[in-house]
C-alpha positions as CSV (number, residue, x, y, z in Angstrom):
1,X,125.5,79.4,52.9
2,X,122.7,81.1,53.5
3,X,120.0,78.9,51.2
4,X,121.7,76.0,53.0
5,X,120.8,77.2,56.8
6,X,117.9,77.9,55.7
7,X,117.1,74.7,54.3
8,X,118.3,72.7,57.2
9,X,116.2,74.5,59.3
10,X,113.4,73.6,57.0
11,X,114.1,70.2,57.3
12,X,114.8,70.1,61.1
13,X,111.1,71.6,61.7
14,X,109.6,68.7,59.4
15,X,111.9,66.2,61.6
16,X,113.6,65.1,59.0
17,X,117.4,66.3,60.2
18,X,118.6,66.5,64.0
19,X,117.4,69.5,64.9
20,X,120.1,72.6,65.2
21,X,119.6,72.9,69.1
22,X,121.3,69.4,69.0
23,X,124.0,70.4,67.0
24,X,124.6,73.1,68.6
25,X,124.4,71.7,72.7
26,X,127.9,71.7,72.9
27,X,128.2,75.3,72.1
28,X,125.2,76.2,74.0
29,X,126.5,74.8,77.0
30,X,130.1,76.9,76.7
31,X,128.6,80.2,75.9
32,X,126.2,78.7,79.8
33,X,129.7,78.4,81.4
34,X,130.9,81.6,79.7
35,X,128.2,83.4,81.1
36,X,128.2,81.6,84.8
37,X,131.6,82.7,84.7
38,X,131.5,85.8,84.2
39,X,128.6,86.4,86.3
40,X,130.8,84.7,89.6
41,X,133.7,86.8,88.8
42,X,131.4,90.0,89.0
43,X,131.7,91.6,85.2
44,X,131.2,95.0,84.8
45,X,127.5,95.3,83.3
46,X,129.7,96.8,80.2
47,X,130.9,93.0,79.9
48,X,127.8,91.4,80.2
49,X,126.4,93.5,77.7
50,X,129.0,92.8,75.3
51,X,128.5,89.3,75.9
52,X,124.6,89.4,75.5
53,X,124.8,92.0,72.6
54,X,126.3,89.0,70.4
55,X,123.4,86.6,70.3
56,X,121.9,86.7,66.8
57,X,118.8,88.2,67.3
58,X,117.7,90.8,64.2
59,X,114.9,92.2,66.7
60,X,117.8,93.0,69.1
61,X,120.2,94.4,66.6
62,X,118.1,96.7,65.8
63,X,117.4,97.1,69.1
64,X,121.0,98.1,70.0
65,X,121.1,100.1,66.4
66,X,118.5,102.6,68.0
67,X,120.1,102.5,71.6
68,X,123.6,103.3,69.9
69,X,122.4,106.4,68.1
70,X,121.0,107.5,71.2
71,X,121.9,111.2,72.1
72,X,123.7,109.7,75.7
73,X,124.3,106.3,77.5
74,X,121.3,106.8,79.7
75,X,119.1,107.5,76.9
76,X,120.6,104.4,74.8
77,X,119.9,102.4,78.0
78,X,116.7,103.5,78.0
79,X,116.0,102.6,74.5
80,X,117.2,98.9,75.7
81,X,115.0,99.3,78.5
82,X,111.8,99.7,76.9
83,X,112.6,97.1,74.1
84,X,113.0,94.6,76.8
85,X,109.7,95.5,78.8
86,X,107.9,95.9,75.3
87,X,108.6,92.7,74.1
88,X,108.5,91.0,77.8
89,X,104.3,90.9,77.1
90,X,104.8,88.9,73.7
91,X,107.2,86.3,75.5
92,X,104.8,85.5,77.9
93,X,101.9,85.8,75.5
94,X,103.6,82.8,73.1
95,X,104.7,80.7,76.4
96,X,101.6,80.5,77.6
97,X,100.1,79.2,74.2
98,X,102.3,77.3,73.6
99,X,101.8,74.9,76.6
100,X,98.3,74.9,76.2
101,X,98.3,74.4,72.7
102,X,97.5,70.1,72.4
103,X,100.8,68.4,69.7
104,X,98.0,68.0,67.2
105,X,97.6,72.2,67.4
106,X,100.4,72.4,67.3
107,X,101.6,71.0,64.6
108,X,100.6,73.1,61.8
109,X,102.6,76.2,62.7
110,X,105.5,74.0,62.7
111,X,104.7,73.0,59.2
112,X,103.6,76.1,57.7
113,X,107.2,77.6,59.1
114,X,108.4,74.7,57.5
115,X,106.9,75.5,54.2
116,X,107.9,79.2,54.5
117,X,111.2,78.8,55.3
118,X,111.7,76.1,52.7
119,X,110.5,78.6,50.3
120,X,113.3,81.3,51.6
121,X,115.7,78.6,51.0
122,X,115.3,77.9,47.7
123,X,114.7,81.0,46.6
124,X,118.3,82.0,48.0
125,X,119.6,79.2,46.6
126,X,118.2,80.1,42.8
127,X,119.3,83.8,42.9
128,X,122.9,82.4,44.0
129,X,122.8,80.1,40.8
130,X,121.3,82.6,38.9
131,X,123.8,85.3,39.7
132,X,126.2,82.9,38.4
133,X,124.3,81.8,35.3
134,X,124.1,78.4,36.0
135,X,120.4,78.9,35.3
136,X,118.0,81.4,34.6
137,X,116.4,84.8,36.0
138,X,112.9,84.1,36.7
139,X,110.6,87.5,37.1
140,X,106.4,87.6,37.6
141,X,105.8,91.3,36.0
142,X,108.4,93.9,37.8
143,X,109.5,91.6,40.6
144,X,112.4,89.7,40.0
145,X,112.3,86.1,42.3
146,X,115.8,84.9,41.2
């Protein structure tokens, strides 16, 4: 499953597949009205932050990992706190490049992600084979790549 995503995403940032944003409008557009909902009917900030907490974000996991182990609920909100203003100056950053970046600049981030994630892919997709002997284990030295 996993070697799959991650080669559809591969493709989608070549163009070469719809890309998962469109795949995914219908959902995006429930989790909206979820949200706008919830937000008119007043939910307790304990609701909201259920809600938010289940966007899949690594950064934010870990995030709310450290916030969680947190000594009290103020101290685990202030954990979340400072996550969110530390990461606010990188947000920015990256917007502001990005619309001044011209589509020919542009383009060989998209590419080299592309290339990486590609790369991820397959490499998931060989251990999975591998760990079910359909082909080999392939190792450079010590480090085992599938």
């Amino acid at each position: 499953g996993g070697a799959a995503a991650a080669l559809y995403f591969a493709a989608a940032l070549l163009g070469r597949v719809a890309p998962p944003d469109r795949l995914l409008a219908g959902a995006a557009r429930r989790w909206g009205g979820a949200m706008r909902a919830a937000a008119a009917r007043k939910a307790s900030l304990y609701e909201s932050g259920l809600v938010w907490g289940m966007l899949p974000c690594g950064l934010v996991l870990a995030a709310l990992l450290t916030a969680g182990a947190a000594a009290s609920p103020l101290e685990g909100a202030l954990a979340m706190l400072a996550f969110g203003v530390g990461t606010l100056p990188a947000h920015v950053a990256l917007a502001a490049a990005g619309h001044r970046l011209s589509a020919s600049a542009a383009a060989w981030p998209r590419r080299a992600a592309a290339l990486v994630t590609g790369a991820f892919g397959t490499q998931l997709a060989l251990r999975g084979l591998a760990a079910l002997g359909t082909v080999g284990h392939f190792a450079l030295g010590p480090v085992a790549l599938w």
